[in-house]
C-alpha positions in Angstrom: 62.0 -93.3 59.7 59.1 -95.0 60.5 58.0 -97.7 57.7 55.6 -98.3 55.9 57.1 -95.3 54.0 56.0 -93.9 50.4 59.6 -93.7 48.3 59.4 -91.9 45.0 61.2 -91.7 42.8 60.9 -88.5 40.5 58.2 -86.0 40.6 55.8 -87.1 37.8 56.2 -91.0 39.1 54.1 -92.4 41.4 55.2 -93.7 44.9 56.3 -96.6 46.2 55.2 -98.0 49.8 58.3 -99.8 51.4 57.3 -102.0 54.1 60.9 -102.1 55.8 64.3 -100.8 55.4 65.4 -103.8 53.3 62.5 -103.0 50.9 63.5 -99.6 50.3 67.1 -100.0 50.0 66.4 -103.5 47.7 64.3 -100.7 45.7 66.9 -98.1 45.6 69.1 -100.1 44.3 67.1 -101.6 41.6 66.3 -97.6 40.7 70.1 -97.1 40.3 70.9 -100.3 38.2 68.1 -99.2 35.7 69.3 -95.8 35.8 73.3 -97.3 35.1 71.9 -99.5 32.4 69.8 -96.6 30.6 73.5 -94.6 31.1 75.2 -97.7 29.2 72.5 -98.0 26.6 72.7 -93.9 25.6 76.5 -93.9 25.9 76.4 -96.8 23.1 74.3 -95.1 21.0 76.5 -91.9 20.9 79.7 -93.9 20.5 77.6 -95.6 17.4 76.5 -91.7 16.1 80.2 -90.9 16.9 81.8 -93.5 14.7 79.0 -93.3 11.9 79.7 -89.2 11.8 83.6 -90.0 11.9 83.0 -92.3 8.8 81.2 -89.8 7.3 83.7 -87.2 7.4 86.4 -89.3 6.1 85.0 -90.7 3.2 83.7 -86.5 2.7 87.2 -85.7 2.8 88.3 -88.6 0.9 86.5 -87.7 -2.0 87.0 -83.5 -2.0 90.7 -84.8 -1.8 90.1 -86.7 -5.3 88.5 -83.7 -6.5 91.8 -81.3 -6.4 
């Protein structure tokens, strides 16, 4: 492909212009680790919502067992 190039990234999201190869795969790549960290952050936050719900549900069935 001939450079410069436009590179975007999502519909919605403007373009990049890439000058060279090496621009557009240094950009890809900085796409992807932002993407992985976004991954990391969200899967955290569900393990956090997992645990806090699991919590929840023992102490619920903690105290009905008290109750009987």
């Amino acid at each position: 492909m001939t450079f410069p190039k436009w590179v975007q990234r999502a519909p919605g999201i403007g373009a990049v212009l890439c000058q060279n190869q090496k621009e557009e795969d240094k950009l890809l790549a900085d796409w992807d680790e932002e993407k992985l960290a976004e991954a990391e952050a969200a899967t955290a936050e569900a393990q956090a919502n997992a645990a806090q719900a699991e919590e929840g549900a023992k102490l619920t069935l903690k105290m009905q067992g008290g109750k009987k």
